[in-house]
C-alpha positions in Angstrom: 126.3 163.0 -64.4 127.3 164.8 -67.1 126.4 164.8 -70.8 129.0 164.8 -73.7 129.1 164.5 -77.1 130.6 161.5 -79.3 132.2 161.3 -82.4 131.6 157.4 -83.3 131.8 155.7 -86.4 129.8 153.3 -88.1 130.0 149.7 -87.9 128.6 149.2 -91.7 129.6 151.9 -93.6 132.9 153.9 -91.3 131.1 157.1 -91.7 132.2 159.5 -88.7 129.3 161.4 -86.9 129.1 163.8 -83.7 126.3 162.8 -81.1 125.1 163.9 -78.2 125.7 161.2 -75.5 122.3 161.4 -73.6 120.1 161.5 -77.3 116.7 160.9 -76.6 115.4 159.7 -80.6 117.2 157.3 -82.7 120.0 158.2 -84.3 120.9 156.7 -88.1 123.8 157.2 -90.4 123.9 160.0 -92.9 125.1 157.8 -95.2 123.8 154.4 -95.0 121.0 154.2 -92.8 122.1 152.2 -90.3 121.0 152.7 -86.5 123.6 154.1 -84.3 122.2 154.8 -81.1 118.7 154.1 -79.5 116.9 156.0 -76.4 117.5 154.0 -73.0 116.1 156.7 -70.6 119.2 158.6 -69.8 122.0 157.3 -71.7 122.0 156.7 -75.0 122.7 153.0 -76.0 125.2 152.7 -78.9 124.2 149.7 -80.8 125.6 150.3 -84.6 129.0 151.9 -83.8 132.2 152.6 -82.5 133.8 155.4 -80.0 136.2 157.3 -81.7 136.2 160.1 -79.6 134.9 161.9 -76.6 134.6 165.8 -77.3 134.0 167.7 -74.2 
């Protein structure tokens, strides 16, 4: 198991962001608001966006 970060992208708005892949809050976009990522008890369930990247 090992824990990465993430740059996704909005689904709403196309705003970029870095997150941590194993988040334990809810995560929103800086710009618009929109939920990106819940809590799931481990991995972090993306629900408002798009992988663009896996930073190691």
């Amino acid at each position: 198991m090992t824990a990465k970060f993430l740059k996704v992208s909005c689904r709403d708005c196309s705003n970029e962001s870095i997150i941590f892949s194993r988040a334990s809050t809810t995560i929103s976009c800086a710009v618009c608001g929109a939920t990106l990522t819940n809590p799931a008890g481990g991995k972090a369930q993306l629900v408002g966006c798009n992988v663009v990247e896996t930073l190691e």
